[in-house]
N, C-alpha and C positions, 0 to 999 in steps of 0.2 A: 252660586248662581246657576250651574250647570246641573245641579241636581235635581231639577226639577221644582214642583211642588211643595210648598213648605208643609210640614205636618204638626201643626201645633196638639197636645192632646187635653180634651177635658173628662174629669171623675167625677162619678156619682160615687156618692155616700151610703148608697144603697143599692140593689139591685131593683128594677121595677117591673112591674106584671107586664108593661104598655108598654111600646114604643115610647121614648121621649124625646123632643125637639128642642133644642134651642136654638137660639139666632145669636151669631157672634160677626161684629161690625170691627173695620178700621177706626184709629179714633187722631190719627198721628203718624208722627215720625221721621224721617228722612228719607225714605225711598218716597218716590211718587209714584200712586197708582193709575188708576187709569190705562193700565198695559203699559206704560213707560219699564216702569222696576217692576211690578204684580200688579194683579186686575183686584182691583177695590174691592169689597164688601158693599151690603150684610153677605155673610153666609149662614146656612142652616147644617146642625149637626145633630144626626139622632143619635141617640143609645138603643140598640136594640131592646125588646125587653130582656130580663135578666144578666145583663151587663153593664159593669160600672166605669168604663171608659171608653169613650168616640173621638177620632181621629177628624181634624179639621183639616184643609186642603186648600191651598192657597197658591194657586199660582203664578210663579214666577216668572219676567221675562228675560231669557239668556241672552243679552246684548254684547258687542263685541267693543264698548268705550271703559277705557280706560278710568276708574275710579274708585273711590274709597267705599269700605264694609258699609251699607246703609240698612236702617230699620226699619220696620211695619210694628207699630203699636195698636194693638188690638184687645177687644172688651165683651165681657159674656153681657149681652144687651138683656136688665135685670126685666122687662117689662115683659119679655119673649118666653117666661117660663111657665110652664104649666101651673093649673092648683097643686099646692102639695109638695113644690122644689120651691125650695129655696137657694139664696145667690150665698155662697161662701166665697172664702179667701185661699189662695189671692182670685182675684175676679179679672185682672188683667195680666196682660204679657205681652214680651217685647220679641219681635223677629228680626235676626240680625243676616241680611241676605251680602253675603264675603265675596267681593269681585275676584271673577278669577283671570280677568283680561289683561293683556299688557302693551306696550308700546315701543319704539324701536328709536335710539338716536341716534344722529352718526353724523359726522360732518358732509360739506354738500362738496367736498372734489379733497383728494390726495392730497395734490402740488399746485401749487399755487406761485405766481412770479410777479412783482414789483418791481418799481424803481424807491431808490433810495431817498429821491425827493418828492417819493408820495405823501410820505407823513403819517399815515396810518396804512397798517392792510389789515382786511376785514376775514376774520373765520367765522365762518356760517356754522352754526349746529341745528339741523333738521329734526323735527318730532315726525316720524313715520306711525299712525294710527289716531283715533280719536281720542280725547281725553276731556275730562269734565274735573278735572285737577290740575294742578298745576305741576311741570315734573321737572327734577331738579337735576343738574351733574355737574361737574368739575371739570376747566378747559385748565390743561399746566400747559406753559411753555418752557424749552429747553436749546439749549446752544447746541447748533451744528456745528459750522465753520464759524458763523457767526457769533458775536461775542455779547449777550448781556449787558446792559448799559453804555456800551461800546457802539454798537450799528443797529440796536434794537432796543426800544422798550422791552417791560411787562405792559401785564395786560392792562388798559388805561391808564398808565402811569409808567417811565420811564425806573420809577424803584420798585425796589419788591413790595409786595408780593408778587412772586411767578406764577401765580394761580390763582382763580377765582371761581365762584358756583355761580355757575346763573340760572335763571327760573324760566321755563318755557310756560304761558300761561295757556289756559285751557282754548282762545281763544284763536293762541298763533300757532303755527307750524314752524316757525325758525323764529332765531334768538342769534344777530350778529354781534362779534366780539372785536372791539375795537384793539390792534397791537398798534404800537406807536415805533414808528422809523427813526432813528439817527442819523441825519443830514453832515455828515464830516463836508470838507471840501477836501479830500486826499483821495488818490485813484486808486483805488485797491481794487483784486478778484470779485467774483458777484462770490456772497455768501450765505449758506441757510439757517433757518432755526425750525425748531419741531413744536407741534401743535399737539399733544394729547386729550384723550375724553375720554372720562372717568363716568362713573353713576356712583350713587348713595349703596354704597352696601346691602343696609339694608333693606331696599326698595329692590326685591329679586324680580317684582314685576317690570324693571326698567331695563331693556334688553340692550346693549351696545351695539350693534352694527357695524359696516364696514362703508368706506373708510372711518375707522376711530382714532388716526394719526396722519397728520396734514404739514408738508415739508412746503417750507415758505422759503423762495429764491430771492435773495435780495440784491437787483439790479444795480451795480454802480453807475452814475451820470455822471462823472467827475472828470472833468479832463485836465491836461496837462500839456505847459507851451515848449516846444520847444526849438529853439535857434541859436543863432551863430553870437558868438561875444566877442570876438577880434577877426571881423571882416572887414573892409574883404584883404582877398590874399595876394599877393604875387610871388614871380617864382624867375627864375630863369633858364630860359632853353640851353639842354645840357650842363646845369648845374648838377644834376643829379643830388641834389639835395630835397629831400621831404620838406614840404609846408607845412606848418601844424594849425590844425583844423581844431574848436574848441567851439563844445555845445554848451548851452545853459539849460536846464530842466526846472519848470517852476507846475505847482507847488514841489519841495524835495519830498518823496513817500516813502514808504520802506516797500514798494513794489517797484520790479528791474522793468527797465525800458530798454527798446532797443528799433535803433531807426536805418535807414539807409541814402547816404548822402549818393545821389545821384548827379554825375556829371553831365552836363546837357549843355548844346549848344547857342550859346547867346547872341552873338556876333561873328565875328571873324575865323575865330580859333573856329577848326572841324576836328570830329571824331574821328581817332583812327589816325589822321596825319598828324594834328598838332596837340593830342593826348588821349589817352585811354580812356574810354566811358563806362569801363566797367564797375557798377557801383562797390562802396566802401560801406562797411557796417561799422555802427558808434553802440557802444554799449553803455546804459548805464546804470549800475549796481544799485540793491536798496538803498535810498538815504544815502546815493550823492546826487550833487545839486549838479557838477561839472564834469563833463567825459571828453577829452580830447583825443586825436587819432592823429597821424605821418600820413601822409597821400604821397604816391612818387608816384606822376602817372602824367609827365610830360614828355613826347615823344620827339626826340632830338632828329631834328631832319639835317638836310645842308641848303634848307632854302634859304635864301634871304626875307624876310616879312614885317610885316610892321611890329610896333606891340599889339598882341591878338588875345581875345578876353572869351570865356566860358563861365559856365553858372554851374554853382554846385546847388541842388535841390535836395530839400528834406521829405523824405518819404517813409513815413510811419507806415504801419502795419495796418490791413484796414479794420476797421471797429475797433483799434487800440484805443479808443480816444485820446489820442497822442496830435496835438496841432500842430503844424510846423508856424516858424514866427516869418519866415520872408527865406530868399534867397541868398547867394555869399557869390559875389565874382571872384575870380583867381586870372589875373594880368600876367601873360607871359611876355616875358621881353625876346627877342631871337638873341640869338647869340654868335648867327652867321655873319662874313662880311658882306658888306655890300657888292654885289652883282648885278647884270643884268642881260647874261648868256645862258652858260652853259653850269649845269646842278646837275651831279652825278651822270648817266648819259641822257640828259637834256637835248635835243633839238629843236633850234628857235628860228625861227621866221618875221622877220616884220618890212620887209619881207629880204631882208638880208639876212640870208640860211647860213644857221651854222652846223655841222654834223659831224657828232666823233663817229673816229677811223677806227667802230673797235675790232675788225677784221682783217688789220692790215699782214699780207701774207708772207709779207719781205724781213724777217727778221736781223737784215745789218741795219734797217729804219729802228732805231730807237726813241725817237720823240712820240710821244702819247700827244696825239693832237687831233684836230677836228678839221672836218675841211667847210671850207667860206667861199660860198657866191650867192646870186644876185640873180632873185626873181623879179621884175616889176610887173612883168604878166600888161592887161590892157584894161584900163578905166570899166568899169561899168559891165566886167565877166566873169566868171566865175571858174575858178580852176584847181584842179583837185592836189593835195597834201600827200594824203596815206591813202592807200586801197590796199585794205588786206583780207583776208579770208572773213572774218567777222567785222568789220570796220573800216570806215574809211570817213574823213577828215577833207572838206571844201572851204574854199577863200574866195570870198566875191573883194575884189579889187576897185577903186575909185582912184581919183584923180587926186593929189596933195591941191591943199589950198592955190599953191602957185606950181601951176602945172606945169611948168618945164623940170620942175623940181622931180617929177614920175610920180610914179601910182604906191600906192598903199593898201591894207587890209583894212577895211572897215567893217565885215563880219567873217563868222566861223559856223559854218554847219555841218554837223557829226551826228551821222547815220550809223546804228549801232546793232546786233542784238543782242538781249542780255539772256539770261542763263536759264530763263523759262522759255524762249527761242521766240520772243517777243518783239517787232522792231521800234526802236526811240529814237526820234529824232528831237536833239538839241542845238540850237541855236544860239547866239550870242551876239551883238550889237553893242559896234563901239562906243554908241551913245547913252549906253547904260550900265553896259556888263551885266545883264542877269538872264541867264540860263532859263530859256523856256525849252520845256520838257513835252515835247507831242501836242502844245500849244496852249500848254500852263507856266505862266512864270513864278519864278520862284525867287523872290526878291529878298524876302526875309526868313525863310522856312529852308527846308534840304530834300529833295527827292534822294529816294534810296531805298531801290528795288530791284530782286533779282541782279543785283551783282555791277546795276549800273547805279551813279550816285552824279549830284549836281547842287552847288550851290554856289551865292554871290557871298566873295568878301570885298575888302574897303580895292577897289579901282580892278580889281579880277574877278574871273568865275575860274572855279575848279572842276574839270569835269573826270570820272574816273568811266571805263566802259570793260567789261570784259575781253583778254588777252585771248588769241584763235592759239597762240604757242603757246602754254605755261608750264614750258620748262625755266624760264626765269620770274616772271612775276604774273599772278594772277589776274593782273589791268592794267591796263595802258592807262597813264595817270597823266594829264598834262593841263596847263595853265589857260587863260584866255588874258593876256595883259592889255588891258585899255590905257592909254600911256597917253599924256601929252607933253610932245617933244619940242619946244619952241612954240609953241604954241598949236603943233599941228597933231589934231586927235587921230593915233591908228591903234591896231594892233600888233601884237607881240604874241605869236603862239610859239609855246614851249612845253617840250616833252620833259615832264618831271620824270618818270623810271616807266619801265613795260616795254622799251624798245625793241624786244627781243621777238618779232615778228618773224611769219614765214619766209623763209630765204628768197622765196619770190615776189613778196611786199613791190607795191609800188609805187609813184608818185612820187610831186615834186620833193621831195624830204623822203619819203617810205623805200627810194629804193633804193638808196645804200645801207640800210640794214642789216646785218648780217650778209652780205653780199659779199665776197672776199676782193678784196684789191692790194693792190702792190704796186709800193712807192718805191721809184729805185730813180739814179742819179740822170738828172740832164746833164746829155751829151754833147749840146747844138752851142749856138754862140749865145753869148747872153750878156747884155750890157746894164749896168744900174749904178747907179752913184751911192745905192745904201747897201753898205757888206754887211747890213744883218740878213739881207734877204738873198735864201737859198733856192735854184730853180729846181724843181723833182717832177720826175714822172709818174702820172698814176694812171695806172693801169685798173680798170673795172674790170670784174670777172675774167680775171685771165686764164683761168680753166674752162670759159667757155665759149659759144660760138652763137653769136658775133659778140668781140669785145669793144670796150670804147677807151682812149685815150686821152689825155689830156696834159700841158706844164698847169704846174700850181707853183706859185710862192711861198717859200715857208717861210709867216714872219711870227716873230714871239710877242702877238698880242691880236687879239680879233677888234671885231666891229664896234666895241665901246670901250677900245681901248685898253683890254684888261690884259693879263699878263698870261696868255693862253695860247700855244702855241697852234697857229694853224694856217693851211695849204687850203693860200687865195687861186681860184681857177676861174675861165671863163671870161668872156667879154660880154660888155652890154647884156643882153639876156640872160649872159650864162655866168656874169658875177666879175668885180671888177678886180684889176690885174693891175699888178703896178707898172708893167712894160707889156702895155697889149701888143708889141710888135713881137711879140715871142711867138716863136714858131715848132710843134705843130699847136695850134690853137684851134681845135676840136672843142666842141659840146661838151661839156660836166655831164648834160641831165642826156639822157636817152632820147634822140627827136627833138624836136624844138618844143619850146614853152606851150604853144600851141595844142599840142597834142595830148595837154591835160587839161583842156578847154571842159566844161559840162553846163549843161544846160537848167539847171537850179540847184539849188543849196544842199540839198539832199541826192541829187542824179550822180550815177556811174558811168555814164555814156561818153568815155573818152577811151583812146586807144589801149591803155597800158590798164583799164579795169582790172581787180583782182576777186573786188567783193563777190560771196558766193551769191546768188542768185536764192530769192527768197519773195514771198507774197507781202508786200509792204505796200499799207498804202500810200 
C-alpha cells in the first residue's frame, strides 16, 4: 500500500514502427476505487515504437485503516486497439494492493476494585486506530490472592474456561468482558485476580499496548456480629477475683478478629474510683466461633456504696466490619461496712464536723482519733468550709423543718482551678444532688477536665478538684451526701482523701489540717457519771503565736454512733460537750463561726481567706 503506484506490465508480440495505445479499464474486485483504495480507470498505455512492453500506472491510496490485502481486477479493453494488434492471453489481471497498517489494543485502566456483591466486574479491551476488519485477541484470567471458583468466576461462567477471544468489530472501539463474582457471606481480606491480553500470533499487524495486564481488587462487604454470651456480669469489691467475659463471633471465618471491650460509665460506678477504664483486647483466632478473657479491674476503696453498675462496650476496629451486638453491665457489690463518718482521712460535716487528728504532736496521746463539734452557722448564710491556696469549699445554711431543732446544709459551692489555670465553679443542691459545672448540669454524663471531674450518683455527687500540696494526693476528692434523716432533707459533706493541704488551709473544717496540735491531760476538776469519757487538752499550733486551747471529751464512738474514737470540744457553736460546765471552754474554731460568713456560693470574702487571688468571673 505504501509503494506507491501499482505497475501492471503489458507485451507486444512484436515490436512496432508507430507509437501504440491501448486503453486498459478496472472491471472489479475488492479494493474500491474512486481514490478510496486506487483511482479507477480506463487508463491509456503506449509502446513506444520499437518496444514490446509498456508499464501501466495505477495509483494507489496509502490509508492509515486497518485491513485485509484487497484487489483491482483489471482488462486490456479489446475495442481500444489499433488496425493490426490483436488482443492475446491472458488479456486480464488481478492487482493485489497488501495493507500495511496496523492497530493497537490494550485494556482501558491497570486496577481496577469492586465489591464482592457486585456480581460481575467488567474488563474493557480498547481497539486504538481504525479498522475495516474485525480484530481478534484473547483475555485469560489468573488467581492472585484470589481463588478461582472460590471468590471469582471465569470469564462468563463461574467454570473454566479461564479464557476466552473476543472480536472487536470494525464498528466499535471496545469490547467489555463480563468476570463473574463469588458472593460467600464469610469476612475475609479484599483479594485480587489478574486480567491478561494476548493477540492472534499470527496477526503481527495487531499491536498490544499498555496496560495489557489488569489486577482486579476484590472488596469484601461481609460483616460479622459480635457480642456477649453470658452477661451480664457481677463481681465483688475487693474480691479480687477475675470475672470472665465471653464473646460470640458469627458467621465463624478462618479470618482473626480482634475487638476492645471498653469500660464506660453507666450509672453509679465512676472511672478511676470504683474500677479501671482501661480497655481489654479479646482475640479471636481463625475458625473460633468463642474468645473469652479474666478482667480484674475493680478498684477496692474503703467507702461504703450501694451496688454500683458500669458498661462494658464492644469496640471493633474501624472498617473491620466487625458489629458489636449490645452492651454487658458488670454489678459491683461493695464490700465495705456500713458507715456514715469518717473513710480513710475523711472530714464530714452535716453540719456536725468530724476531723482526724492526723498531727497530733504529743506522742504519750496514743488514740488515733478525730476531733467533733458542732457548726449550725445561721439559716439563710453562707459560710465557708476550706480556703486553700487552689480551692476552697462554701455551705449555704437553712433552717431544719422544725426550727428549734438548728440549721443544716442544704447546698455546697466549690470554687476551684484546674490544671489549665481555668476557674470552675461547682454547685450541688440538696434537692437533687447533681453537680452543675460553670452552669451545666450534669445529671447523667461526667465532666472531666483538666484535672477537675464531677458527677451524680444514686443520693450523691462526687466531686474531685485539683490538690495546691501534692505531696500526698493529686485531688482533693470529697462526697456531697443528700441524706434524708427522719424525714428531714440535708447534707453531709465528706472528705474522701486529698486532705493534705497547705499547713495554712482554712476554714470551718480546712484549718486543722496539717496544723500540729497537742493533746495532753486535764488538770482541772471534772465531774461525769460516764467513766468512758476522758477530759484532754488540745492545744492548736502550740509552736505558734497566737495559739488556741480547748477540753475535749474523749469518747469511743462519734456522731452516728460508730465506734471511732473522738475529742468532743466546744459549746453551742463550737460543738456539743457532754459537761459544758467544763472549764477553760475556749472556741475549737479560730474567731467565731461568724467570721467565715461569705457573701455567695462561690465568694472568699471572709476573714481567714487563703484562696490565691485569680480573674474568675
Amino acid at each position: 500500500e505504501p509503494d506507491g503506484p501499482a505497475r501492471p506490465t503489458l507485451v507486444l508480440s512484436n515490436p512496432s514502427s508507430t507509437d501504440i495505445t491501448v486503453q486498459v479499464t478496472n472491471i472489479g474486485g475488492s479494493a474500491t476505487g474512486g481514490g478510496v483504495d486506487y483511482f479507477s480507470g480506463p487508463y491509456n498505455v503506449t509502446f513506444p515504437a520499437g518496444q514490446t512492453s509498456a508499464t501501466l500506472n495505477i495509483s494507489i491510496t496509502d490509508d492509515v485503516i486497518y485491513e485485509d490485502t484487497e484487489t483491482i481486477d483489471i482488462v486490456i479493453v479489446e475495442t481500444s486497439l489499433p488496425a493490426g494488434v490483436n488482443l492475446g492471453t491472458p488479456d486480464q489481471a488481478i492487482v493485489n494492493i497488501v495493507d500495511d497498517d496496523d492497530v493497537l489494543v490494550r485494556f482501558d485502566r491497570a486496577t481496577d476494585t469492586v465489591s464482592e456483591g457486585d456480581g460481575t466486574v467488567t474488563i474493557r479491551v480498547v481497539r486504538e486506530g481504525q479498522a475495516e476488519i474485525p480484530v481478534t485477541v484473547t483475555v485469560t484470567t489468573s488467581d492472585g490472592t484470589a481463588t478461582a471458583g472460590v471468590d471469582y468466576g471465569t470469564i462468563g461462567d463461574p467454570n473454566p474456561p479461564v479464557f476466552t477471544s473476543i472480536t472487536i468489530a470494525p464498528d466499535q472501539s471496545f469490547v467489555d468482558v463480563e468476570v463473574n463474582l463469588i458472593d460467600d457471606d464469610c469476612q475475609e481480606v479484599d483479594e485480587t485476580f489478574i486480567g491478561d491480553l494476548s493477540v492472534v500470533p499470527a496477526d503481527q499487524r495487531v499491536i498490544l499496548g499498555t496496560p495489557n495486564q489488569t489486577v482486579i481488587t476484590i472488596n469484601d462487604d461481609d460483616e460479622r456480629t459480635i457480642e456477649f454470651i453470658n452477661a451480664p456480669y457481677a463481681t465483688v469489691e475487693g474480691d479480687n477475683t477475675p470475672y470472665n467475659v465471653c464473646l460470640s463471633i458469627t458467621p465463624v471465618c478462618d479470618l482473626p478478629a480482634e475487638v476492645e471491650l471498653v469500660p464506660t460509665q453507666k450509672q453509679s460506678a465512676a472511672p478511676g474510683d470504683d474500677y479501671v477504664p482501661t480497655p481489654v483486647t479479646v482475640n479471636f483466632p481463625a475458625n473460633q466461633a468463642i474468645s473469652c478473657v479474666l478482667i480484674n479491674n475493680i478498684v477496692d476503696d474503703s467507702v461504703t456504696e450501694d451496688t454500683e453498675c458500669f458498661s462494658l462496650v464492644i469496640v471493633p476496629p474501624a472498617g473491620s466490619g466487625l458489629v458489636p451486638g449490645g452492651n454487658a453491665n458488670v454489678t459491683i457489690t461493695d464490700n465495705d461496712p456500713p458507715q456514715s463518718g469518717t473513710f480513710n482521712d475523711t472530714i464530714v460535716g452535716d453540719p456536725l464536723y468530724e476531723v482526724p487528728l492526723n498531727t497530733i504532736a504529743n506522742t504519750t496521746f496514743t488514740e488515733v482519733t478525730s476531733l467533733c463539734y458542732e457548726i449550725h452557722g445561721e439559716a439563710g448564710k453562707i459560710f465557708n468550709l476550706i480556703s486553700d491556696g487552689c480551692v476552697q469549699v462554701n455551705a449555704e445554711y437553712s433552717a431544719m423543718d422544725i426550727p428549734e431543732n438548728g440549721n443544716i446544709i442544704n447546698k455546697i459551692g466549690v470554687l476551684a482551678y484546674d490544671n489549665a489555670g481555668g476557674c470552675i465553679n461547682i454547685e450541688v443542691d440538696v434537692s437533687n444532688c447533681v453537680p452543675v459545672v460553670n452552669g451545666v448540669a450534669y445529671n447523667d454524663s461526667v465532666y472531666n477536665m483538666n484535672g477537675v471531674s464531677a458527677s451524680r450518683r444514686t443520693g450523691r455527687a462526687r466531686i474531685a478538684v485539683p490538690n495546691c500540696d501534692r505531696r500526698l494526693f493529686d485531688n482533693l476528692v470529697f462526697w456531697v451526701v443528700c441524706q434524708d434523716i427522719g424525714g428531714q432533707e440535708m447534707i453531709k459533706f465528706q472528705v474522701l482523701r486529698g486532705a493534705g493541704l497547705f499547713a495554712d488551709s482554712h476554714g470551718l473544717i480546712g484549718q486543722f489540717w496539717n496544723i500540729p496540735v497537742t493533746v495532753s491531760n486535764f488538770t482541772g476538776t471534772f465531774s461525769t457519771n460516764d467513766s468512758r469519757v476522758i477530759p484532754y487538752v488540745v492545744t492548736v499550733q502550740p509552736d505558734r503565736t497566737p495559739q488556741r486551747q480547748f477540753v475535749a471529751e474523749l469518747f469511743h464512738r462519734t456522731w452516728d454512733k460508730s465506734a471511732r474514737p473522738c475529742l468532743y470540744a466546744g459549746d453551742g457553736q463550737g460543738g456539743t460537750v457532754f459537761d459544758p460546765t467544763l472549764t477553760p471552754n475556749d472556741p475549737v474554731i479560730a474567731g467565731t463561726f461568724l467570721d467565715y460568713e461569705v457573701s455567695n456560693l462561690f465568694a472568699s470574702d471572709f476573714v481567714y481567706n487563703r484562696l490565691e487571688p485569680r480573674n474568675c468571673p
